[in-house]
C-alpha positions as CSV (number, residue, x, y, z in Angstrom):
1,X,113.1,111.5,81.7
2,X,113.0,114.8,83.9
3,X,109.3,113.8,85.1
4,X,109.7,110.4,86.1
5,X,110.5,111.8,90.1
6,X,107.1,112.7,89.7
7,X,105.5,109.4,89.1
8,X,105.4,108.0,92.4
9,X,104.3,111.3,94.7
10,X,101.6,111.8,92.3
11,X,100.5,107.7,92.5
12,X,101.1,108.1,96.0
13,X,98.3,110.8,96.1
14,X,96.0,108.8,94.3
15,X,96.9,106.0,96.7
16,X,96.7,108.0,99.8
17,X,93.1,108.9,98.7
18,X,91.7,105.2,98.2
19,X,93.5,104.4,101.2
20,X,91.3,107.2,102.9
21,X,88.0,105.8,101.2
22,X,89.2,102.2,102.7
23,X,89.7,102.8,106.5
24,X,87.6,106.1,106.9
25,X,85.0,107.1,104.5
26,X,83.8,102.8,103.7
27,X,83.5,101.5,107.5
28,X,81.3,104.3,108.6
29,X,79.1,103.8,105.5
30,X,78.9,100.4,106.7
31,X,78.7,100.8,109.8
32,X,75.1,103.7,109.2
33,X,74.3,102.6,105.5
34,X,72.5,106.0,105.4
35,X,70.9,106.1,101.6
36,X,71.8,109.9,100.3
37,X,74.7,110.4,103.3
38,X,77.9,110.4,100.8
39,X,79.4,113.4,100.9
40,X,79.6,115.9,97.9
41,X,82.0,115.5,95.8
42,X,83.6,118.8,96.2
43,X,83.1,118.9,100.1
44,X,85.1,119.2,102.3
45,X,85.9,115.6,103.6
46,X,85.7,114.6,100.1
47,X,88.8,112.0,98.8
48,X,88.5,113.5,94.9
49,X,90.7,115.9,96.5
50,X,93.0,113.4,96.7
51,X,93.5,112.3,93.1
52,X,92.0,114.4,91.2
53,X,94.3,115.3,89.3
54,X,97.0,113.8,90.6
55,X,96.0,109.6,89.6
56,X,95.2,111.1,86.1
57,X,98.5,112.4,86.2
58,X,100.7,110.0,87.6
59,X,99.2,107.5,85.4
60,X,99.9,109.5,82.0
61,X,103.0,110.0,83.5
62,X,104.0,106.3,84.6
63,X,103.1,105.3,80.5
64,X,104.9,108.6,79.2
65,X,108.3,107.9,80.9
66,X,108.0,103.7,80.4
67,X,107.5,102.5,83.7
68,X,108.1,98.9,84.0
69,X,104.7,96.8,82.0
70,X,103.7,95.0,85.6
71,X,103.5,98.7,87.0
72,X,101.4,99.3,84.1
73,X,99.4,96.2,84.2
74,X,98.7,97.4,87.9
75,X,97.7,100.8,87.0
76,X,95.6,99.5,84.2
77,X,93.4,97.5,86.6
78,X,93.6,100.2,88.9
79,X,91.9,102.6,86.9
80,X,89.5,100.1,85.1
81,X,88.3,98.9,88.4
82,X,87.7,102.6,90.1
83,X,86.1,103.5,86.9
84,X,83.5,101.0,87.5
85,X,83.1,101.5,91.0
86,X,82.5,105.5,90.5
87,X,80.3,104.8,87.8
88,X,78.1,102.0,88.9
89,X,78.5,101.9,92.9
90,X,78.9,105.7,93.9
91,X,75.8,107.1,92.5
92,X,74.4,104.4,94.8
93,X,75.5,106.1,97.8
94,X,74.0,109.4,96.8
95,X,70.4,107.9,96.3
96,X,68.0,109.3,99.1
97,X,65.3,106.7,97.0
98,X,67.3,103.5,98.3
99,X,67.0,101.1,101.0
100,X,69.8,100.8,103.7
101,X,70.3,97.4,102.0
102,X,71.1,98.7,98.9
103,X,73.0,101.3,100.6
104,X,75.4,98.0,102.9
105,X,75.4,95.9,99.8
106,X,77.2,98.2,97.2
107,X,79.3,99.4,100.4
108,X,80.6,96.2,100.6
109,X,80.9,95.7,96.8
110,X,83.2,99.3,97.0
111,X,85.0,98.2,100.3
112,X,86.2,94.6,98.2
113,X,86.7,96.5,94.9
114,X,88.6,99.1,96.4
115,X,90.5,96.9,98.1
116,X,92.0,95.7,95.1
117,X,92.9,99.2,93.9
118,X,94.7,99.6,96.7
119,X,96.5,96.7,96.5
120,X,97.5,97.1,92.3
121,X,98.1,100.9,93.4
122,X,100.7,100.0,96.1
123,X,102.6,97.5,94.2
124,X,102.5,99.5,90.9
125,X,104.3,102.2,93.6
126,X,106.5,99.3,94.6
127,X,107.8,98.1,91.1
128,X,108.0,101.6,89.6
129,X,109.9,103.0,92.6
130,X,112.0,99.6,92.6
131,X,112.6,100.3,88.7
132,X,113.9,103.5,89.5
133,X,116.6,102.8,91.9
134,X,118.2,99.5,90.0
135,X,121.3,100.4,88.5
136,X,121.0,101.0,84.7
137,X,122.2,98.1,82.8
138,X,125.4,99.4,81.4
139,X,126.6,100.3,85.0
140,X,125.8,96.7,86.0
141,X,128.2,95.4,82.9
142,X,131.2,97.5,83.7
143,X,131.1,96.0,87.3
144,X,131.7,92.8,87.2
């Protein structure tokens, strides 16, 4: 399909942008768990910028143009996992009302949750970009 080259740029955004939360935005948060300090969603500094839209995107596109089901698999857990981080742990971080130990402990619950979208994101990359530059299999036939 004619969008497939687009899979792994726009993954690669999304990627780029957790990688960002993971050694910038996380280790200062728990370095100064600051309750309230998170900045705004749409501020400058912010990662949405990152991948939004492009994750949404690339992952509509990955299942539109049948990218290989362990790229999938990846980029299912992926997304189920950041949805329950930005639902559950963010708002956390944007509580003036909470402690600092709030604050560190749902830090470290983003920094090992993340961690593992980072690592499904990068090998659903891998597999899909691998996918992409195997010969098809008719080539391969008329080879031998």
């Amino acid at each position: 399909m004619r969008f497939s080259r687009l899979v792994v740029p726009l993954l690669c955004m999304w990627l780029f942008g957790n990688l960002y939360e993971q050694v910038v935005w996380n280790p200062q948060l728990l370095a100064d768990p600051r309750p309230g300090s998170l900045v705004g969603v749409f501020a400058a500094g912010s990662p949405v910028y990152y991948y939004l839209p492009w994750g949404p995107l690339g992952v509509a596109l990955a299942f539109a143009t049948r990218a290989p089901r362990p790229a999938l698999a990846c980029l299912v857990i992926s997304v189920a996992l950041k949805v329950v981080l930005i639902t559950q742990v963010n708002p956390v971080f944007r509580d003036p009302a909470v402690t600092r130990e709030v604050v560190h402990h749902n830090a470290v619950l983003w920094a090992f949750g993340n961690a593992v979208v980072v690592v499904a994101m990068a090998a659903a990359i891998l597999l899909i970009q691998r996918d992409r530059l195997r010969p098809p299999p008719q080539a391969l036939a008329h080879s031998g």
